[in-house]
C-alpha positions in Angstrom: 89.8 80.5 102.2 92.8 82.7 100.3 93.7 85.8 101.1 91.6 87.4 98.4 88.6 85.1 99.6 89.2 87.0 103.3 89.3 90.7 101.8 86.2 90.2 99.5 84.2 88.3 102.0 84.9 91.4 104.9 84.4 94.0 102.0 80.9 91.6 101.3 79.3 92.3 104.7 80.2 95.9 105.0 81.2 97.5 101.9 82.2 100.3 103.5 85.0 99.3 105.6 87.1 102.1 104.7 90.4 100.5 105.8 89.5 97.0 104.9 89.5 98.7 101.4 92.6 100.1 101.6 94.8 97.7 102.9 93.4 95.4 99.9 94.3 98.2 97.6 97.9 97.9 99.0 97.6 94.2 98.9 96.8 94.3 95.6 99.3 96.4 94.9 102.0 94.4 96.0 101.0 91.5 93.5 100.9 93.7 90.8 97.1 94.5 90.1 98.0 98.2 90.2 94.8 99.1 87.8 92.1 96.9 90.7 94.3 98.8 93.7 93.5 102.0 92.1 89.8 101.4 91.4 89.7 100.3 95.4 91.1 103.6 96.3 88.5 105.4 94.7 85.4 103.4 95.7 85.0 105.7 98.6 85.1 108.7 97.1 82.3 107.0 94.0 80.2 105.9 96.5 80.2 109.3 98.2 79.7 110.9 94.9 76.4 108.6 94.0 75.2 109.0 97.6 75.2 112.6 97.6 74.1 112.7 93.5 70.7 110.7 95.2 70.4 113.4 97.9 70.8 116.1 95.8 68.6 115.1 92.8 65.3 113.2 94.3 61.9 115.3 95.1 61.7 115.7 98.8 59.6 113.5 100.4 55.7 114.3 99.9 53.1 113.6 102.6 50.7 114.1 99.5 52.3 111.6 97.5 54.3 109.1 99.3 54.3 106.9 96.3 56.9 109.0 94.6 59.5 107.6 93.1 62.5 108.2 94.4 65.9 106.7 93.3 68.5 105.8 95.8 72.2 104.8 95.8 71.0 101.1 95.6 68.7 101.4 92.6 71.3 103.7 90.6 73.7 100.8 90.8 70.8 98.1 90.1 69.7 100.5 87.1 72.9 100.8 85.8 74.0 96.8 85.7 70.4 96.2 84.0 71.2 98.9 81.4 74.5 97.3 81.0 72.8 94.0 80.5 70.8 95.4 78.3 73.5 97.4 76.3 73.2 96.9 72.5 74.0 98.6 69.8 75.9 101.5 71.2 72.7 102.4 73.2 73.2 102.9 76.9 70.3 104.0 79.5 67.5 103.3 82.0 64.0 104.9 83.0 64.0 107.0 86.2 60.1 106.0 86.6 58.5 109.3 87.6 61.4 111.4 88.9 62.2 113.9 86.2 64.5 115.7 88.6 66.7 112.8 88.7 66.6 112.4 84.8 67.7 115.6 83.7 70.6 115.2 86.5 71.9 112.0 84.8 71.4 113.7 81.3 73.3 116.6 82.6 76.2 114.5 84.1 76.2 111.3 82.3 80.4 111.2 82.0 80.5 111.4 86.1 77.3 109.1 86.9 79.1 106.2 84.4 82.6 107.1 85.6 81.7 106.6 89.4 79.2 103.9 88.6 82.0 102.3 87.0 84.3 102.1 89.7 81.4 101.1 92.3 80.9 98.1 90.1 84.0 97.1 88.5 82.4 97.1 85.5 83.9 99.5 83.0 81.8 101.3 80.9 83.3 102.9 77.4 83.4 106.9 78.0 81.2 107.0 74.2 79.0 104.9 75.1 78.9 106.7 78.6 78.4 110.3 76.5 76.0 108.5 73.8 74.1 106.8 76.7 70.2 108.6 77.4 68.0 108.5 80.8 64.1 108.8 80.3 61.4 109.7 82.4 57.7 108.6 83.0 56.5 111.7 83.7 
């Protein structure tokens, strides 16, 4: 196993090995993949900002209801590389099932949710189709 192997493998089991990521970042730095180091050095802070986008933008928990749909850091991502998948002409977007709160929030901050996604996934996403793209709701 490479060197590369080694830091994607460690950053594999725990994705959020801070330093792990970091000293990649530098690693990759020094053999010239300055644009991969970057997008490394942000992944904490994207992650952070998805995490807290969930916490902030799905209903509270109901007793009543505990069938509601909520929509966690893990689904965002999974949503997100389907709706890539699924990308065709210029149309970009994914159903939030029941969870209108969570709709209008990806509606109302589409740039930031694709621009963070983005650098969680490595997958870059093109900012129009990132302003063009739509969220719907089941509600």
């Amino acid at each position: 196993m490479n060197e590369r192997e080694r830091f994607l493998k460690a950053l594999e089991e725990n994705e959020d090995d801070t330093v792990t990521r970091l000293v990649y970042a530098d690693w990759l730095d020094e053999r010239g993949e300055h644009e991969e180091a970057d997008r490394q050095r942000k992944w904490p802070a994207a992650k952070a900002w998805l995490v807290q986008f969930c916490r902030d933008h799905n209903p509270p928990p109901d007793e009543e209801d505990p069938d509601e749909w909520g929509i966690s850091y893990e689904d965002l991502v999974r949503l997100g590389k389907e709706a890539m998948e699924e990308a065709n002409a210029g149309w970009l977007g994914f159903s939030c099932g029941d969870n209108m709160a969570m709709m209008e929030a990806l509606q109302e901050n589409r740039q930031a949710f694709w621009g963070n996604w983005s650098i969680v996934t490595g997958i870059p996403v093109p900012a129009d189709l990132a302003e063009q793209s739509s969220f719907s709701c089941a509600c």
